[in-house]
C-alpha positions as CSV (number, residue, x, y, z in Angstrom):
1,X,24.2,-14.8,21.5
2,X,21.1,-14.6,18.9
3,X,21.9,-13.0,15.6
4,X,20.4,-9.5,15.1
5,X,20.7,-10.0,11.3
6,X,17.8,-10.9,9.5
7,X,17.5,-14.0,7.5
8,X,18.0,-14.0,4.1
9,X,14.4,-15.3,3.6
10,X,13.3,-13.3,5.5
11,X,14.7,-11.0,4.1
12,X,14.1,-11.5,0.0
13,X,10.3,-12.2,1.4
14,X,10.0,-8.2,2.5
15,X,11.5,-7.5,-0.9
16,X,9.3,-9.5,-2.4
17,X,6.3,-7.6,-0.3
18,X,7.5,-4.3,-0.8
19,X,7.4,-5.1,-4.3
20,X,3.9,-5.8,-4.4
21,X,2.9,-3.2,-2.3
22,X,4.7,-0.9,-4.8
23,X,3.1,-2.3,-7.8
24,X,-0.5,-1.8,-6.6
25,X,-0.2,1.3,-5.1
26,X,1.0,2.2,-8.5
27,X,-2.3,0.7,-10.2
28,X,-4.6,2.7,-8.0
29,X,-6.1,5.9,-9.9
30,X,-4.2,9.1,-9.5
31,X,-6.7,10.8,-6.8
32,X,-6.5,7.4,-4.6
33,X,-2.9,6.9,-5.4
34,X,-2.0,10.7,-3.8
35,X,-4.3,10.1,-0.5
36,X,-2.4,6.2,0.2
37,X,0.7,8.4,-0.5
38,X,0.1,11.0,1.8
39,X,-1.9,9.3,4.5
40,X,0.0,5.6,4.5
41,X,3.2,6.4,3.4
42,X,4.1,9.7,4.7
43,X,1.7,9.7,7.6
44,X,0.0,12.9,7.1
45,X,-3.0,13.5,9.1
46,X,-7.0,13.6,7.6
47,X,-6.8,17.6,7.9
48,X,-3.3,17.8,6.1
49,X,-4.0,15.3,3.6
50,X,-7.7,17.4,2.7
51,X,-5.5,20.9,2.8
52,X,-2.6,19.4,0.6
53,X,-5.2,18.2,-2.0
54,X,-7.1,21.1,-1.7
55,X,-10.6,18.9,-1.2
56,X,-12.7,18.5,2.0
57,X,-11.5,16.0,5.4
58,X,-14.8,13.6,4.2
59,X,-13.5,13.2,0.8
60,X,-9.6,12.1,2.4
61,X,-11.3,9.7,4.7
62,X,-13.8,7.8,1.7
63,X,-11.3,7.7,-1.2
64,X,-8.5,6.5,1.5
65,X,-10.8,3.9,2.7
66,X,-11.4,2.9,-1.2
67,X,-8.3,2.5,-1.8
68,X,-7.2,0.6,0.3
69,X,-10.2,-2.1,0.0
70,X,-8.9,-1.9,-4.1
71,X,-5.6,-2.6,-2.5
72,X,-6.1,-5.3,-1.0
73,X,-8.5,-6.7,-3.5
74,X,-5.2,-6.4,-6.2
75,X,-2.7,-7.7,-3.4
76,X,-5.0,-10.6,-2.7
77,X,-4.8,-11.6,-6.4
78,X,-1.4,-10.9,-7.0
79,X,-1.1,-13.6,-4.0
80,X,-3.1,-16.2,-5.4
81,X,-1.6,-15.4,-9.1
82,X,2.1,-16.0,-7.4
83,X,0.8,-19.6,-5.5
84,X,-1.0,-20.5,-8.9
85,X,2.3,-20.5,-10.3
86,X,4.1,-22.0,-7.9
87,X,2.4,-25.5,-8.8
């Protein structure tokens, strides 16, 4: 019978994610910060997000798309900070 359990690398690695994921969602600027909140955490829709932040559905769908090209952009040098120092 295969184990269900997770490995512990496996493990300490989505830890490790979650960590960064954390960390650059809390760099973003406020306004971005509320919409990857809202729309990639808690799942709200475009029309929720706009009524929640009291701004217009266009708005939701730029900033969201901003943010998360400045996410990446920070996770993708957070990743290359971590393999520089693993040398």
């Amino acid at each position: 019978m295969a184990s269900t359990e997770k490995d512990p690398n496996q493990v300490i690695e989505q830890n490790e994610t979650k960590q960064l994921v954390h960390t650059a969602i809390s760099k973003l600027k406020p306004t971005y910060r509320a919409i990857v909140i809202l729309r990639g955490i808690n799942e709200c829709s475009i029309k929720e997000t706009a009524e929640i932040l009291q701004c217009s559905e266009s708005k939701v769908k730029v900033d969201y798309h901003r943010a998360l090209k400045e996410m990446r952009k920070k996770l993708n040098m957070d990743a290359e900070e971590v393999m520089g120092n693993a040398n």
